[in-house]
N, C-alpha and C positions, 0 to 999 in steps of 0.2 A: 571165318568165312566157310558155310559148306560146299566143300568139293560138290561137285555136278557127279552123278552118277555114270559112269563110263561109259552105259549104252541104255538112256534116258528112253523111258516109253514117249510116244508123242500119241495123244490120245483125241489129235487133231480139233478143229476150231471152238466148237461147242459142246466140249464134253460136261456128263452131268456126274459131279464127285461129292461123295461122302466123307466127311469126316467124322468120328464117332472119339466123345470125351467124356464118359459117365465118373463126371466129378465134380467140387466143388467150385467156387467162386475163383481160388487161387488157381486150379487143374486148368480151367476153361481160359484163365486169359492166356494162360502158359503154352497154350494153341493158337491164340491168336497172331504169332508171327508167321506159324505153317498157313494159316487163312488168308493171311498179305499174299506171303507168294505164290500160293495157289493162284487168287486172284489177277496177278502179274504177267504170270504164265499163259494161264488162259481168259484175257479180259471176258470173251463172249460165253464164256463158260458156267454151268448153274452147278454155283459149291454152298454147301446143304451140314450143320453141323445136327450132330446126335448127341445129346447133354441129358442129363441130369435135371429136374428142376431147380436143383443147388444152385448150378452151375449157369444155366439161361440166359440170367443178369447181365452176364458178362458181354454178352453180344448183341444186348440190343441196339439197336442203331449203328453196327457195325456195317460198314458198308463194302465186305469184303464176303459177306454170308447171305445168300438170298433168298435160306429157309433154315427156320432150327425147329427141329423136332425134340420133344421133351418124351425121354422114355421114362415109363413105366417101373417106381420101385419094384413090383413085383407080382405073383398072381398071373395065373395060367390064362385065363382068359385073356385079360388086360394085353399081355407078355404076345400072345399071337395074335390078337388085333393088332396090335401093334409093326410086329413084324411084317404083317399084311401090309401096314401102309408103307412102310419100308420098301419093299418088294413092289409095290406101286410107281415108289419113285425113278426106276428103271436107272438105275446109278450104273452107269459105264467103271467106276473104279471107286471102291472103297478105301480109308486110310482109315488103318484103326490103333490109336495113339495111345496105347496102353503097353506096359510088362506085361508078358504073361505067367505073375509070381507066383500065385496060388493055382492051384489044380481045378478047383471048383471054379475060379473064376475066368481060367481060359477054358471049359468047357462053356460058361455063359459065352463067352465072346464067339468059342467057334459057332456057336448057334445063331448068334446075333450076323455076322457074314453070312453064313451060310443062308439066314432066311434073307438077307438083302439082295442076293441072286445077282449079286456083282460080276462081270466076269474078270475082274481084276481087282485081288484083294493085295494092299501091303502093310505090313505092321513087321512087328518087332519080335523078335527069334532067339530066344533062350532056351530052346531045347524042346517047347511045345509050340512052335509055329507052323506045326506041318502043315497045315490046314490054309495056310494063307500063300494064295499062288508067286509073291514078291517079298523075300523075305529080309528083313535088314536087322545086323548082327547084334542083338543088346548083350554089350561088355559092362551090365550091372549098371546099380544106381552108383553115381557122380562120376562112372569114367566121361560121359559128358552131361551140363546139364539139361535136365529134361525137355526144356524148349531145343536147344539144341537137337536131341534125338528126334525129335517129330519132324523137324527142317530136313532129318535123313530122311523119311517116308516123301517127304516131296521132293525132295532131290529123285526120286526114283521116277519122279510124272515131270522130270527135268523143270523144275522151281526151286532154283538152288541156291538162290541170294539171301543174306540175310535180315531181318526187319524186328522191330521191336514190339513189343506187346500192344494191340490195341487197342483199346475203351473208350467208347462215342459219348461224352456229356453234355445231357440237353438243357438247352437255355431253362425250364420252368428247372429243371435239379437246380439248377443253381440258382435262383430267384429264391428259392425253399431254402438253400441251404442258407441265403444271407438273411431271411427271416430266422430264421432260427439261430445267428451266431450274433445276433445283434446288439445282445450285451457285451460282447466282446470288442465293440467296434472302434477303433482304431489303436486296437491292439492287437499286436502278433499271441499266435499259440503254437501252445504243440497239443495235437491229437494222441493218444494214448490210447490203442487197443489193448484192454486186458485179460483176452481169452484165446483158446484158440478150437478148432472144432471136434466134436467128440470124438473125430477118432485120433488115436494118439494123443492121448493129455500129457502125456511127459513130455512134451514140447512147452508146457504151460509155464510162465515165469509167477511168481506169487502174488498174488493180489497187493499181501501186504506192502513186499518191495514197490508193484506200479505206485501206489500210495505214498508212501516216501521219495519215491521217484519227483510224484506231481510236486510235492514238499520244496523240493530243493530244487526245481526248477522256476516253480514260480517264485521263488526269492530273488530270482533276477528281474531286476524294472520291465514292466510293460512284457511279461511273458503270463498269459494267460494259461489256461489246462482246459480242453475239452477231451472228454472221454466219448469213445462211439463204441459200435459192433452192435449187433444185431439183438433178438430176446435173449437170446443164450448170452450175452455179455448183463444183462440187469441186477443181476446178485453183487457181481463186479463194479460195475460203474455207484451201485449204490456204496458200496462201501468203499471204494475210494472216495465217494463225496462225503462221506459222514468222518474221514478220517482228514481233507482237506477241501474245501469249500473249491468247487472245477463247476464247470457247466457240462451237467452229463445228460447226454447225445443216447444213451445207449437202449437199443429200442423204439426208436424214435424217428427211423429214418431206414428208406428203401434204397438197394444197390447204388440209384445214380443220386441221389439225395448224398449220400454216404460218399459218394465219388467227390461231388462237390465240395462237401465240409473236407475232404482231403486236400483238396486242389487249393485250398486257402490258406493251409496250415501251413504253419515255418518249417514244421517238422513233424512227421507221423513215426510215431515209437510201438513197435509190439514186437509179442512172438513169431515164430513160422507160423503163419497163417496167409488167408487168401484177402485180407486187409493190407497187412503188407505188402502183397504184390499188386492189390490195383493203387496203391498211393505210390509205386513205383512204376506202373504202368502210364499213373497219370505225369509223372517227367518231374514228380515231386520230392523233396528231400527225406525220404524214408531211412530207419534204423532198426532193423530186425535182426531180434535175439534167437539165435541158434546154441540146442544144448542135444539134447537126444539125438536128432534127426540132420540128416548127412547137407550138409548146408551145399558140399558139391555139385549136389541135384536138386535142390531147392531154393538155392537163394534167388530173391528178387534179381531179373536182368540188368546187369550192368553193376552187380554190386561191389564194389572192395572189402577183400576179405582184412577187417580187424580182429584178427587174433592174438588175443593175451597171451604172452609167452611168457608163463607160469613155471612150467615144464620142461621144455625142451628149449635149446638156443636156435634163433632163427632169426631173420630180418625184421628190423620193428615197422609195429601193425602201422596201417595206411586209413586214413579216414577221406569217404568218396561223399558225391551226392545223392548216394545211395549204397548202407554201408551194410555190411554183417558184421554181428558183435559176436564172439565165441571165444571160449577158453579152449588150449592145446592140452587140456587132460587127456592121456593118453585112450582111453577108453571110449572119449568121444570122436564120433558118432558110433550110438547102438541101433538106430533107428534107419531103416532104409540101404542095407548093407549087401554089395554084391548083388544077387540074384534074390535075396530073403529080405522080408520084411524087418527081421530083427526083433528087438524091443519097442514095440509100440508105447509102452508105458515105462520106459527109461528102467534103469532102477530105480533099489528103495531110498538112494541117498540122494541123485539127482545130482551128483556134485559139479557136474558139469554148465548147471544151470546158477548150485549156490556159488561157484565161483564171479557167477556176473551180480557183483553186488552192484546195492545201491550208487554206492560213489565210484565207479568204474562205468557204470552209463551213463550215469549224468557228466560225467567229464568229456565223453564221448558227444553227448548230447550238447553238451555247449560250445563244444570244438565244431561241429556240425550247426549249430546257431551262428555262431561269430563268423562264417563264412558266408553270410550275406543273400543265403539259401530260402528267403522267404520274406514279408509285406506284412503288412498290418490289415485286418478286416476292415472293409471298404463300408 
């Protein structure tokens, strides 16, 4: 539960607030519980997200947001039209849901406030936050995780309860998605994400494993394999089809299409990716593989941490409805550490990731099947 900030702004009945998330699919719904209780706090209120095109998906049909602006990768022009209509929108209080790790990119963001002409900015404060008139303390990545910390910036516009991830699926998504799973039909799957997005690939588990993965899982009766993710999964999905006959999905299918084919699945398997968090947003039995990157501050909401204890002695790992799979090699996480980025590209051995073999997620995986976590294709 977040504490209520001690002495909460009240920014009275109809205020107009900004949110700003320049990230991807997993960044944006990881907002979406600060968007709930924004919402809560002030029902009469006009709350306004600032995304990424990446990221957009996430909130269509969300009905906690009642404008999203899609900024501008980049380009001077673009960059201050932009800003202009920002500064249009005469937003009483910005919230801006970023670290500010790198140097270059809290000078973006003081800009980005600055041209919004907020008179109440609050975001998060590592040592460059002068610039934002409410400032709330970031004690680094995974002292909480990152939905967590954005639940503090509204905690400061006194919205301090907390809510779960939310993703709106429209009736045609899912009409589309059962055209498309129809040769599956009255059989269970598991969905298989086998990429994760360019930045930081040392999050990536190996093609080959997903492939042996599908191997051994459809060896159990009436477990099917569909593979998804987006173009940047096609190399992927193709060759785990060529190494095990799956129905590959990948390329083939837009955010809420993609939503759908999750919401059906027994089980969605992949890396730290923003795949994993909306098959966990969608209340579905999701299993994300964490190796690099600080699962503290990244894992799907509500996840139980399984941790292989390899390594060190500790209590034995727990399997949820929503689990993280990681080994306790000492060295992991190098990715997302403290106040620094880390290792985006892991190391050269990755051995955090070659610990999660094949037969160690599949035993995960069908402990997670046997517990009754999913349906067969309708």
């Amino acid at each position: 539960m977040i504490q209520p900030d001690p002495d909460p702004l009240d920014l009275g009945p109809r205020p107009a607030i900004g949110v700003v998330k320049l990230g991807d699919l997993g960044d944006v719904l990881l907002v979406t519980p600060l968007l709930a209780e924004l919402r809560t706090r002030y029902p009469a209120g006009r709350i306004e997200a600032v995304v990424r095109a990446g990221g957009a998906s996430a909130l269509v049909g969300n009905p906690h947001v009642d404008r999203v602006h899609v900024a501008p990768m980049g380009g001077s022009i673009a960059s201050a039209a932009f800003a202009w209509r920002l500064r249009r929108r005469r937003f009483d209080a910005l919230l801006l849901a970023h670290h500010l790790t790198l140097a270059g990119g809290a000078r973006r963001h003081r800009l980005l406030v600055a041209a919004s002409g907020a008179a109440i900015t609050v975001g998060l404060d590592n040592g460059r936050g002068a610039f934002l008139t409410h400032r709330v303390p970031d004690r680094g990545f995974g002292h909480l995780p990152e939905w967590r910390y954005w639940l503090r910036l509204g905690a400061v516009l006194g919205a301090a309860a907390d809510a779960r991830p939310v993703f709106v699926l429209p009736a045609e998504a899912t009409a589309a998605a059962g055209r498309l799973l129809a040769p599956l039909a009255g059989r269970r799957f598991v969905a298989i994400h086998p990429v994760v997005g360019s930045y930081g690939p040392g999050r990536a588990w190996p093609v080959g494993r997903f492939a042996a993965l599908a191997s051994a899982l459809a060896a159990d009766p009436g477990v099917g394999i569909v593979t998804v993710g987006k173009s940047d999964a096609l190399a992927a999905g193709a060759e785990i089809a060529r190494r095990h006959p799956t129905l590959d999905l990948t390329g083939a299918t837009d955010t809420p299409t993609l939503a759908a084919v999750l919401r059906a699945a027994s089980l969605t398997i992949g890396a730290d990716s923003g795949v994993v968090h909306l098959a966990a947003a969608l209340d579905r039995p999701t299993l994300a593989l964490f190796g690099p990157s600080n699962h503290l501050a990244w894992s799907p909401v509500g996840a139980a941490d399984h941790t292989l204890r390899l390594h060190r002695p500790g209590p034995p790992p727990t399997v949820g409805w929503v689990t993280t799979l990681r080994s306790d090699i000492p060295c992991s996480p190098c990715f997302y550490l403290g106040h620094s980025l880390g290792r985006p590209h892991g190391c050269a051995t990755r051995s955090c990731l070659v610990e999660l073999t094949v037969e160690r997620v599949a035993e995960v995986a069908r402990r997670m099947l046997s517990g009754g976590t999913g349906g067969a294709v309708d």
